[in-house]
C-alpha positions in Angstrom: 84.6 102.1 109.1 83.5 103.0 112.2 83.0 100.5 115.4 79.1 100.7 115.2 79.5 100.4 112.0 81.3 96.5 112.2 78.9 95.9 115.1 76.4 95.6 112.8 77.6 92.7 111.4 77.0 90.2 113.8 76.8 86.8 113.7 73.7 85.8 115.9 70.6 88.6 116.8 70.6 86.9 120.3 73.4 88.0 122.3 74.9 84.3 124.3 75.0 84.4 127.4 77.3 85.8 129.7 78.5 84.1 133.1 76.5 84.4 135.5 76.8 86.3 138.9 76.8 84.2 141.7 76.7 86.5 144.4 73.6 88.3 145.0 69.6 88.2 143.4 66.8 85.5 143.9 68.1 82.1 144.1 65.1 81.0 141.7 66.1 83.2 139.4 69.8 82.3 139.4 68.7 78.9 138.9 67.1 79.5 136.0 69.8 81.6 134.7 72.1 79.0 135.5 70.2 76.6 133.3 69.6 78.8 130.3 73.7 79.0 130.9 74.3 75.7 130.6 71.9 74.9 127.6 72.9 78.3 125.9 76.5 76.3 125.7 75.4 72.7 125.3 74.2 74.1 122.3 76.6 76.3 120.7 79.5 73.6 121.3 77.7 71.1 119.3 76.8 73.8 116.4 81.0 74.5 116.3 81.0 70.5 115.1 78.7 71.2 112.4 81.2 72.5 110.5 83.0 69.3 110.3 82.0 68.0 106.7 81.4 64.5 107.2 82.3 61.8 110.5 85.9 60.8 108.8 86.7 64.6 110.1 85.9 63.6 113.6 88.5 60.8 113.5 91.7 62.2 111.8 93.9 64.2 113.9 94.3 68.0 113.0 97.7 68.6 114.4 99.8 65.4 115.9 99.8 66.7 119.6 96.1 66.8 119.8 93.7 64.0 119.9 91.2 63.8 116.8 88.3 66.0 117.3 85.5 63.2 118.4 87.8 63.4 121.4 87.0 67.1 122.2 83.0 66.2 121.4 82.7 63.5 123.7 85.6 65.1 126.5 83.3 68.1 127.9 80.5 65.9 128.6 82.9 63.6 130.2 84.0 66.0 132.6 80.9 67.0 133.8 79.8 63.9 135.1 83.4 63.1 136.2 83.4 66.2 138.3 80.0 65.3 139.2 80.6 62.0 140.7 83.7 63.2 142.7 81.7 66.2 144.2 79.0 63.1 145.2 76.1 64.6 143.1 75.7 62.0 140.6 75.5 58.6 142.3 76.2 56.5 139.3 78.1 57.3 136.3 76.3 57.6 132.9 78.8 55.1 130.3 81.9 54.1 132.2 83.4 53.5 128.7 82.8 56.8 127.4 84.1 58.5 130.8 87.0 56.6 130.7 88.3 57.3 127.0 86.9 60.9 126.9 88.8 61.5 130.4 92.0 62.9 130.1 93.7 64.9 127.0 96.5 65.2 125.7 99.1 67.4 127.6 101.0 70.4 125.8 103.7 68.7 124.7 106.9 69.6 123.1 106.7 70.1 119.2 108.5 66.8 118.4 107.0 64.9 121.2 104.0 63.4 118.5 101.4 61.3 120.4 101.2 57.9 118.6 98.7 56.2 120.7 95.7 54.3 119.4 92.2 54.5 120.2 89.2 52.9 119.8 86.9 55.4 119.5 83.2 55.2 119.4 81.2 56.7 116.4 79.7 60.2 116.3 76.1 59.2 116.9 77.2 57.2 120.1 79.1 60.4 121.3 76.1 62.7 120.4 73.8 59.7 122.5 76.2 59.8 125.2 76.2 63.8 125.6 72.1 63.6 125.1 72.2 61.8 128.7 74.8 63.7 130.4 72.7 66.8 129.1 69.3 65.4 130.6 71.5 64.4 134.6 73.1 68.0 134.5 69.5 69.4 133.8 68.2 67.2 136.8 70.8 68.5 138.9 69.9 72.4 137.9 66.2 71.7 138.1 66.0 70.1 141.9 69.6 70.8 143.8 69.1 73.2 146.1 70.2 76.7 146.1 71.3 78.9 148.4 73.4 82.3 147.5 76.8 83.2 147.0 77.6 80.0 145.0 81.2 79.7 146.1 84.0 76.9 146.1 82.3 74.8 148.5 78.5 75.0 146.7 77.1 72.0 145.2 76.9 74.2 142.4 80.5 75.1 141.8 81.3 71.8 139.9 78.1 72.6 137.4 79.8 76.1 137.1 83.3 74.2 136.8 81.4 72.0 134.0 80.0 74.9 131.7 83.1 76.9 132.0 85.2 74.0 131.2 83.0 73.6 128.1 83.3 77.0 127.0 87.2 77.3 127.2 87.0 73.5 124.8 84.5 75.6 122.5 87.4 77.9 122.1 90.3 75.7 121.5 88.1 73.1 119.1 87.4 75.9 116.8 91.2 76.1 116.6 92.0 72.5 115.5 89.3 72.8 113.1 90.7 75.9 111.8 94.1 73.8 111.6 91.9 70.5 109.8 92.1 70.0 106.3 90.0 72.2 104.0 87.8 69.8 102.7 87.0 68.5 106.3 85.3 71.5 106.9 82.3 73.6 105.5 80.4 76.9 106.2 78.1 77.2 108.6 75.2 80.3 109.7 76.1 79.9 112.9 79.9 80.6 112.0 80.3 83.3 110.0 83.6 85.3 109.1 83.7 88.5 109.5 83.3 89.4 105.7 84.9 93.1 105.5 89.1 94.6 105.1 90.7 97.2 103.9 93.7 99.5 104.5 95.8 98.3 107.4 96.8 101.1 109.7 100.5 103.0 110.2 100.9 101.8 113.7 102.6 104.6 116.2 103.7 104.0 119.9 101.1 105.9 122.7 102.5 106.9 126.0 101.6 104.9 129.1 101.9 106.3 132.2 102.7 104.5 135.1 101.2 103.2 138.5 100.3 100.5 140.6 98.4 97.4 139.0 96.1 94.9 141.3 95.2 91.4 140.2 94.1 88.9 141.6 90.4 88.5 142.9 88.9 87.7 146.6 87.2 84.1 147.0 83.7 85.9 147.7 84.2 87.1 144.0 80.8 87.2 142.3 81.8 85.1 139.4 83.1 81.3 138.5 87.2 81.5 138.4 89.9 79.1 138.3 92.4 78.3 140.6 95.1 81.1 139.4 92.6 83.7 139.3 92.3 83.9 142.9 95.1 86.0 145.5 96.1 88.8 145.3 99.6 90.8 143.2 100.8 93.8 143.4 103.1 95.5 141.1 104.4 99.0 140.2 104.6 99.7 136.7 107.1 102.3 135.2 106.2 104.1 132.4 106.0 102.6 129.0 105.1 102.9 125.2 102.6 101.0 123.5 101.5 100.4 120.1 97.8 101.7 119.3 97.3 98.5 117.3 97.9 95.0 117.6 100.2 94.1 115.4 98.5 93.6 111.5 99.1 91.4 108.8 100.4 94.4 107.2 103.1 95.1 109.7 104.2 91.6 110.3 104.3 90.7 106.3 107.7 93.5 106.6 109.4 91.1 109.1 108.0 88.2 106.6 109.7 90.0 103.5 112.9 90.8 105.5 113.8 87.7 106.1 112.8 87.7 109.6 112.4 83.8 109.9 115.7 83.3 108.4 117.4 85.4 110.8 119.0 83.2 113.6 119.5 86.0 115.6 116.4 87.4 116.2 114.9 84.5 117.2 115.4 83.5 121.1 117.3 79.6 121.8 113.6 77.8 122.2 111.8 80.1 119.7 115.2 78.8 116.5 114.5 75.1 117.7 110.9 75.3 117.5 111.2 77.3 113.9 113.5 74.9 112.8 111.8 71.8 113.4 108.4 73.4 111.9 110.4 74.6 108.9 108.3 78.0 109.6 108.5 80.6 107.2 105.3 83.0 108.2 102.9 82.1 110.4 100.8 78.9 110.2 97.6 80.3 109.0 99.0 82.0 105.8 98.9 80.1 102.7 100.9 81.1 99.8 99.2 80.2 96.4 100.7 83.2 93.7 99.7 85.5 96.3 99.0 85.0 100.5 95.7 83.8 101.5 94.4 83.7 105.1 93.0 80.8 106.3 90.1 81.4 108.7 88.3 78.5 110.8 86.0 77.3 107.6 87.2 78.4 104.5 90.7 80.3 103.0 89.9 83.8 101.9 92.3 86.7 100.1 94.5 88.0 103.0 93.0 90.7 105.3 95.7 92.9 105.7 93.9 94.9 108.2 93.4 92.5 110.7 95.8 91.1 113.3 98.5 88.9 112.4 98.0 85.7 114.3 101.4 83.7 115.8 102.5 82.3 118.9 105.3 83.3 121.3 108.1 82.9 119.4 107.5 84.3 116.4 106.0 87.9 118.5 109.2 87.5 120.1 111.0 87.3 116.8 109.6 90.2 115.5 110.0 92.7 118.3 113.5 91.7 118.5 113.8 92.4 114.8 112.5 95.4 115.6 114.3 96.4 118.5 117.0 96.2 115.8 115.4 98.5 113.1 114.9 101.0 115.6 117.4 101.0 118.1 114.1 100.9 120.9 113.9 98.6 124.0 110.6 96.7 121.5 109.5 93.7 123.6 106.1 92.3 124.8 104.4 94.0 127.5 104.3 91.9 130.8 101.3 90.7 132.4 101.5 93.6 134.9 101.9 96.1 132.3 98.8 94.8 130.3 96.9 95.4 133.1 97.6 98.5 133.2 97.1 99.5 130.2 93.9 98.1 130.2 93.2 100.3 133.2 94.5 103.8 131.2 92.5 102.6 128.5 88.9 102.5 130.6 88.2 98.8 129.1 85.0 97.8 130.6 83.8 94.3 131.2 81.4 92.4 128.8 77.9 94.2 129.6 75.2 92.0 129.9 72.4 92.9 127.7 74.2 94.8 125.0 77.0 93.7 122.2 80.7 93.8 123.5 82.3 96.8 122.9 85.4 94.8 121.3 85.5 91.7 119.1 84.5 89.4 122.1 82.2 86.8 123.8 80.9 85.7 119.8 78.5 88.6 120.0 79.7 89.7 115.7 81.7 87.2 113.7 83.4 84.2 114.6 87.0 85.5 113.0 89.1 88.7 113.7 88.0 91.7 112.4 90.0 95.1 111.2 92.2 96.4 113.9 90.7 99.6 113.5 87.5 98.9 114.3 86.9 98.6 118.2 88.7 102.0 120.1 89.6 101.6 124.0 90.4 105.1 124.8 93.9 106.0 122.8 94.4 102.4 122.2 92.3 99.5 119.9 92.0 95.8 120.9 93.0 96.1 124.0 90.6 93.0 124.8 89.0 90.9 121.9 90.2 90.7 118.3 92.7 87.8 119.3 94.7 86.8 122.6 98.2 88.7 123.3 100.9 87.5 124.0 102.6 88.6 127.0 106.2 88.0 128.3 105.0 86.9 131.7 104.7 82.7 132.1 102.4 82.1 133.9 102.6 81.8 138.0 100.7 81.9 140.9 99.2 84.6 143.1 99.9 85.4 147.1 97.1 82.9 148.4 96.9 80.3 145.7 95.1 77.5 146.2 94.2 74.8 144.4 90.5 73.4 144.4 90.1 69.9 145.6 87.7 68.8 142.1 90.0 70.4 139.8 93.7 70.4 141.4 95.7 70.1 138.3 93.9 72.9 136.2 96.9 75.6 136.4 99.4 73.5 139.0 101.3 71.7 135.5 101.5 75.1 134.3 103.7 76.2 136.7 106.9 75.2 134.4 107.9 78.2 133.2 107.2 77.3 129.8 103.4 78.6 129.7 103.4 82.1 128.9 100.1 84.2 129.5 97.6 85.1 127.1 95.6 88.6 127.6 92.6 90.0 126.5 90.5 87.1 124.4 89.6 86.6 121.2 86.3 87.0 119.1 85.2 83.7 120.3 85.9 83.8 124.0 83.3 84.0 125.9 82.3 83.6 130.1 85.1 83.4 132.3 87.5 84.1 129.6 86.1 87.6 128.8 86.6 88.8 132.8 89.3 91.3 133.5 90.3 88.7 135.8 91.2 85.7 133.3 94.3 84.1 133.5 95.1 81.4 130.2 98.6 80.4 129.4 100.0 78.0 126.7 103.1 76.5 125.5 104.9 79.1 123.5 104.6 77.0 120.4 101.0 76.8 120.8 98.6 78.6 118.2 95.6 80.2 119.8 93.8 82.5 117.9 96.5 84.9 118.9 98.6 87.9 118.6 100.3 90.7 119.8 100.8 94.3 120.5 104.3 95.5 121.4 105.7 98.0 124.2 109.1 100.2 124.3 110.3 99.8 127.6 113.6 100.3 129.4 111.8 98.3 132.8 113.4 94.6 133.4 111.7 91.6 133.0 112.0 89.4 135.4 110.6 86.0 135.0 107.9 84.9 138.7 108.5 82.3 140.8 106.4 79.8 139.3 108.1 76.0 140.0 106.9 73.3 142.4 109.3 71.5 143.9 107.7 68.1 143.6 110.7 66.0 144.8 109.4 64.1 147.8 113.1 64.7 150.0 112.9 68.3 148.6 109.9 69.1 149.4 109.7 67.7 153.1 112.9 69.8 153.6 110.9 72.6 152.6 108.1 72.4 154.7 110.7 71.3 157.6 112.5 74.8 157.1 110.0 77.3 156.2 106.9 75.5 157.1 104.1 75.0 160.2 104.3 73.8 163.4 103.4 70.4 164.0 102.7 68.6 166.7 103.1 71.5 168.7 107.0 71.6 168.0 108.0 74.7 167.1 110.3 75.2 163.8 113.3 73.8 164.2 115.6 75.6 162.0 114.3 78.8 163.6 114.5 77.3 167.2 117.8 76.1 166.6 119.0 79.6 165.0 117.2 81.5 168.1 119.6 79.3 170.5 122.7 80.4 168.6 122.1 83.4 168.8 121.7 83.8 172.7 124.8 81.4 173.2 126.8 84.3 171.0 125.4 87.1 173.7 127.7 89.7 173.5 129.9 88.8 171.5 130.6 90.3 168.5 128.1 89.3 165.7 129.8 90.2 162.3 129.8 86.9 160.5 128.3 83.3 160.7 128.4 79.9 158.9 125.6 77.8 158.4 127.5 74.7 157.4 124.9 71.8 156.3 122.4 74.6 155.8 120.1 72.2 153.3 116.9 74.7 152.7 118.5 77.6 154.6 115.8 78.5 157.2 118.9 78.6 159.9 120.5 80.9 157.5 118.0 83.7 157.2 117.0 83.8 160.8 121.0 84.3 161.9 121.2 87.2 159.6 118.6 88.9 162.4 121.8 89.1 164.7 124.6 88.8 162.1 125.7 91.7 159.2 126.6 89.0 156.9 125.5 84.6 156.6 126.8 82.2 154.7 125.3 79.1 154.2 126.6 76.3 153.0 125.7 72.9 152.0 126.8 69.6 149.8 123.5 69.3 147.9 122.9 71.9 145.3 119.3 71.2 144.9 119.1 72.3 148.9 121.1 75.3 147.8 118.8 76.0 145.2 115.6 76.3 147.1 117.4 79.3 149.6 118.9 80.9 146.2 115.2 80.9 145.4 114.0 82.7 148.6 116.7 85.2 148.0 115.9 86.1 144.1 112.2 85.3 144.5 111.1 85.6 148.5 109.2 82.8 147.6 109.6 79.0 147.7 106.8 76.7 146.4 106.4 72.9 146.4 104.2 70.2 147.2 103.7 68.1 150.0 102.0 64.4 149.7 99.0 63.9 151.8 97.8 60.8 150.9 99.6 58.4 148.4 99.6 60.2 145.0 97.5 63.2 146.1 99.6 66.2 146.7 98.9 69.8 148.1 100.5 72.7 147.3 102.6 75.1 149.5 103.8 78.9 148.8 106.1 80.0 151.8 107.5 83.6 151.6 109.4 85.6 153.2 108.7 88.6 153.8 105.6 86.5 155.6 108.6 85.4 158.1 109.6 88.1 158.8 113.0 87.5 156.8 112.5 89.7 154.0 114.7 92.5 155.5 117.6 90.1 156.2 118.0 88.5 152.8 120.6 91.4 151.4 122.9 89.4 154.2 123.1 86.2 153.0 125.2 84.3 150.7 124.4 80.7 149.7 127.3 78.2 148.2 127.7 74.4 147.3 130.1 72.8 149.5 131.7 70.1 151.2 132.2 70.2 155.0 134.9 67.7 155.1 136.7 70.1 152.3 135.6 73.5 152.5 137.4 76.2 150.7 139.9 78.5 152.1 137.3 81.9 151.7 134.8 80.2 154.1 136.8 81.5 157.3 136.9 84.5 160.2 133.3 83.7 161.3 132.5 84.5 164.8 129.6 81.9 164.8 129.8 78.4 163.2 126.4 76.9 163.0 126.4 73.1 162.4 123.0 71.3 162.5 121.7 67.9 162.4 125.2 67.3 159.9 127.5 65.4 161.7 126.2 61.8 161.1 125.6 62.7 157.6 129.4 63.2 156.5 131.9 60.9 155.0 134.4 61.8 157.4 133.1 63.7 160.4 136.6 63.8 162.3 138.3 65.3 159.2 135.7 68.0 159.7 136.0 68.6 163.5 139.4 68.4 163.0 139.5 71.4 161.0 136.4 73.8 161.9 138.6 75.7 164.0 140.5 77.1 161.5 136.9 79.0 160.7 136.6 80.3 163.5 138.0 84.1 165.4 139.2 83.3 168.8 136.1 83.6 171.3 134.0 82.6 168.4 131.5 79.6 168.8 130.8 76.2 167.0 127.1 74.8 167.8 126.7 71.7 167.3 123.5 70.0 166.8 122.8 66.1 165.8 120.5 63.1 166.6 123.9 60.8 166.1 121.8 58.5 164.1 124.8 56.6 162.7 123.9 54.9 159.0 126.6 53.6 156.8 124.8 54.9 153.6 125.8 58.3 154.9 129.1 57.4 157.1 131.5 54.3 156.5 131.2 52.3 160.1 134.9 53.1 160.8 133.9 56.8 160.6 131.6 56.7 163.0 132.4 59.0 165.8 130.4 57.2 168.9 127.7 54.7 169.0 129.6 51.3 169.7 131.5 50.1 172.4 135.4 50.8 173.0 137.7 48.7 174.9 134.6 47.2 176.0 132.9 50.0 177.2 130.0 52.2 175.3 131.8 55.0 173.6 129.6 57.9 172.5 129.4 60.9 170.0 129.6 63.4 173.4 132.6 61.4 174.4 134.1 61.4 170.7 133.0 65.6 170.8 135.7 65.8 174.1 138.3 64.5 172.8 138.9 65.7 169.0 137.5 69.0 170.4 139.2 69.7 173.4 142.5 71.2 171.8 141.1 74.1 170.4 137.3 74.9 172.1 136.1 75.0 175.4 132.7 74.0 176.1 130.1 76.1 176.9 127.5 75.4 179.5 125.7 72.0 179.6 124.7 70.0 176.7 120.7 70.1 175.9 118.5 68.4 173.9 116.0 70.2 171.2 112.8 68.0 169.6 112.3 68.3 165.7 109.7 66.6 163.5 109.7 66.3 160.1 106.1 65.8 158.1 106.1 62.7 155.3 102.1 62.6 155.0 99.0 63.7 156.6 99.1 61.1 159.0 103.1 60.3 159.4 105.3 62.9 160.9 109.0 62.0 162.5 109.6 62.7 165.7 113.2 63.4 166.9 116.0 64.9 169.0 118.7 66.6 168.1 121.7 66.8 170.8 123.3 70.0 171.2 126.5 70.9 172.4 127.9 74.9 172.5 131.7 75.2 171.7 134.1 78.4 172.6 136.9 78.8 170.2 140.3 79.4 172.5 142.1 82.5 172.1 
């Protein structure tokens, strides 16, 4: 069959509406395109729960991670007045009760991490009341607010965007816990209608793709809605690569079913064996064996298409392309993110067009199931969007420039956990935002989506983002102390302190340095300007970690609390410093100053900052740091001597008290266990640092610094 053919089956003669452009035309007539939007989806989200049979389907979970299905009913209304009210557009809320147990769902959680909690949930015709008034405020809002163009992240209009959106990625994700509800919860409905054709499933064959430069990532003055990880901008050169023509059909994947394929321990990756395990999975969730395998779709069970895509999460693609990278001796993985995008570049994919039916299996515009993989050609390729999601290897991360919007902060940020792996190209029932070439979604790898895969051959390594948040309070000030702003009007210290090393060492030679007590490694980097080779150094490994991370990643992301629980989010990189070109020249290890290992020696530069008050035994470690050191080579030393027994026992204290009855300092301390084996160098200074807690509390402090010449 040809794709005109298929299109001719579609579900609905009126085409639903696509998102809107925000950008450019009359404001009047965005308005009311806005609010035939908004209804368009009202509407069709309330149709999806006409398929529910009868109200005891609303109140019995589908799958134990998920709340019941009058959750999801109620939820979207929920979050249009909660966004509402935040963005000071509504100026009372509609049922406090409903807002508050429709709020918040339930988070991806592990597989075995069941949600047990109790609810008192209202009853259908309450919820359906309820979303009749939210309906009737948002319409008020869309009939009178006024309207200016672009719509952007600061409009009045963005959280009514936010709203519709929001509902249209839940119209998505219901349909797939009723597709996971029992049978006789559900029934058929016009409005839902399978796609009703099959037949031969395909040979699939590899197709060359060649290689290039891929840009994601869209500019704020974008003409559409977008979430948060939408926006930025990456950059990636993609080698060449093979792709299957097809995503991968029930056909092909029933060969990895009859070979054993989820018996095979080693095929399956650590994460993807526990998951299979604990599921007992043996094919994926939506066959049905019954004397011969059945499919089940969203509102019925019908004979097994073995034409269309096979539908699985992460781990069971995974599964099969290692199996396969066994049968055929090929690199067979999952393409990445970047190289998805670029085949949907070679392949000329197009976005939704307005007025006419989707050239793919998208946006709801012909059945609300999968369809043949053979039906919807993009260039050498088919399903290269629509059909079902794909998998890809990539989790999910931010771009250069992410930022988080202040109504919506924790959309993608929990997602950041490199355990949310993308999802490309939609599926027959996703429709707005979802459909852009821009669209980011990502899910726990366990997660079923109405989701697939198409596999690559490629000999390119894969190399997971950066995609953590430090959210450790200590860690994360540390971060922003060492590779953050100016504040105040103090200048970095870690730099500033790094820059006064390095004109103390002059002339001298400049082969090696040792950042000892190097915590976040800022210091580090910026003596590898002057120095061939940097090693820092320092007791906590979680410090380590975060310079390790600017190393493999040139990136270091965390958070940073502004105001009691609420947080904002912070990408530092370094090329943006400037320290990209010095970061083949550093080293970072765990260690202990007091006890450092014989290898960290011959330095012509010791670096210790704002570290001597923080040891157990600060003599032990002055009494030894020469033996570091070449002859001419210098020891800076750098510390506000603020003396605390939770970091020093008060008998290792090096100054700060009085002796034989006079005051005895760190400086005076510094002269004497020093004076054997340096010489000091010029007069001691003083150097300011602050360090940011909050939007409104900063530490302001001075570090003494003393310059130290090794004797020959």
């Amino acid at each position: 069959m040809s794709m005109l053919e298929s299109v001719e089956d579609t579900t609905h003669s009126r085409l639903f509406e696509r998102t809107p452009d925000l950008a450019s035309g009359d404001p009047e007539s965005r308005r009311d395109e806005i609010r035939e939007y908004f209804l368009a989806t009202w509407a069709r989200y309330e149709s999806l729960f006409r398929t529910l049979a009868r109200d005891e389907a609303y109140f019995e979970k589908s799958i134990p991670l998920r709340h019941p299905l009058i959750f999801y009913l109620g939820h979207t209304a929920t979050f249009f007045v909660n966004k509402l009210v935040l963005a000071k557009l509504l100026p009372n809320r509609i049922d406090s009760r409903m807002e508050s147990t429709f709020a918040v769902g339930v988070d991806e959680m592990s597989w075995d991490d069941l949600d047990d909690d109790h609810y008192d949930w209202p009853s259908v015709a309450e919820v359906m009341a309820y979303r009749d008034k939210v309906r009737d405020a948002v319409l008020d809002l869309i009939d009178t607010l006024p309207l200016t163009l672009p719509i952007n992240w600061s409009s009045d209009w963005w959280p009514i965007m936010m709203g519709i959106e929001h509902e249209r990625i839940h119209l998505e994700t219901s349909s797939v816990l009723i597709r996971q509800h029992k049978l006789d919860y559900v029934r058929s409905d016009p409005d839902w209608r399978p796609c009703p054709k099959t037949g031969e499933a395909p040979e699939n064959t590899l197709v060359a793709v060649p290689g290039g430069e891929v840009v994601l990532g869209k500019p704020f003055d974008a003409p559409f809605y977008g979430w948060d990880n939408e926006y930025g901008e990456h950059r990636g050169d993609v080698p060449s690569f093979e792709a299957s023509q097809y995503l991968v059909s029930n056909s092909e994947f029933l060969k990895f079913v009859e070979a054993g394929g989820y018996q095979d321990d080693e095929v399956w990756e650590e994460e993807g064996r526990k998951w299979r395990d604990f599921a007992e999975a043996r094919h994926p969730t939506f066959w049905v064996w019954n004397n011969q395998w059945y499919l089940r779709l969203m509102t019925e069970q019908v004979e097994m298409p073995w034409d269309w895509p096979a539908e699985v999460n992460y781990h069971e693609a995974k599964a099969f392309c290692n199996w396969m990278a066994r049968q055929t001796g090929k690199s067979v993985r999952l393409p990445t993110e970047d190289e998805w995008y670029r085949l949907y570049d070679v392949a000329g994919v197009e976005e939704v067009p307005r007025n006419t039916p989707a050239g793919a299996n998208l946006h709801l515009d012909h059945w609300a199931s999968s369809c043949p993989v053979t039906w919807f050609r993009h260039g050498d390729f088919f399903d290269v969007v629509g059909n079902v999601w794909q998998w890809v290897e990539t989790p999910t991360y931010p771009f250069d420039g992410f930022e988080v919007h202040p109504l919506y902060d924790d959309f993608t940020t929990p997602t950041f956990d490199n355990q949310h792996n993308l999802i490309k190209g939609g599926s027959w029932i996703s429709c707005g935002n979802e459909t852009l070439r821009s669209a980011r979604y990502a899910f726990r790898r366990h997660f079923f989506q109405h989701a697939g895969f198409r596999y690559v051959v490629s000999e390119a390594e894969v190399r997971p983002p950066a995609t953590q948040y430090e959210t450790d309070k200590l860690l994360s000030e540390y971060a922003e102390f060492h590779f953050g702003d100016e504040n105040l009007g103090v200048p970095n210290y870690p730099k500033a302190i790094a820059e006064l090393a390095i004109r103390a060492v002059g002339d001298r030679p400049a082969i090696a340095a040792l950042d000892i007590g190097c915590a976040s490694g800022r210091s580090t980097f910026e003596l590898a300007r002057h120095f061939d080779h940097v090693t820092g150094v320092d007791f906590s490994a979680r410090f380590i970690a975060q310079g390790v991370s600017m190393v493999d990643q040139g990136a270091l992301r965390y958070t940073l609390v502004d105001e009691a629980e609420l947080v904002g989010y912070r990408t530092r990189y370094l090329d943006q410093l400037g320290l990209a070109e010095v970061s083949g020249k550093v080293q970072f290890w765990q260690g202990d100053a007091c006890n450092l290992k014989p290898q960290f020696t011959g330095y012509d530069l010791v670096l210790a900052s704002n570290l001597l008050d923080r040891l157990y035994d600060p003599e032990r470690f002055l009494a030894e740091i020469h033996r570091r050191i070449k002859a001419c080579g210098l020891l800076v030393l750098a510390s506000p001597y603020t003396w605390q027994e939770e970091h020093t026992p008060r008998e290792k204290w090096l100054g700060g008290f009085k002796k034989d009855g006079e005051n005895y300092t760190t400086r005076d301390a510094l002269d004497e266990l020093l004076g054997e084996h340096f010489s000091l160098v010029g007069e001691p200074g003083r150097m300011p640092f602050v360090i940011r807690e909050t939007t409104n509390k900063y530490q302001y402090n001075f570090t003494d610094i003393t310059i130290w010449e090794r004797k020959a």
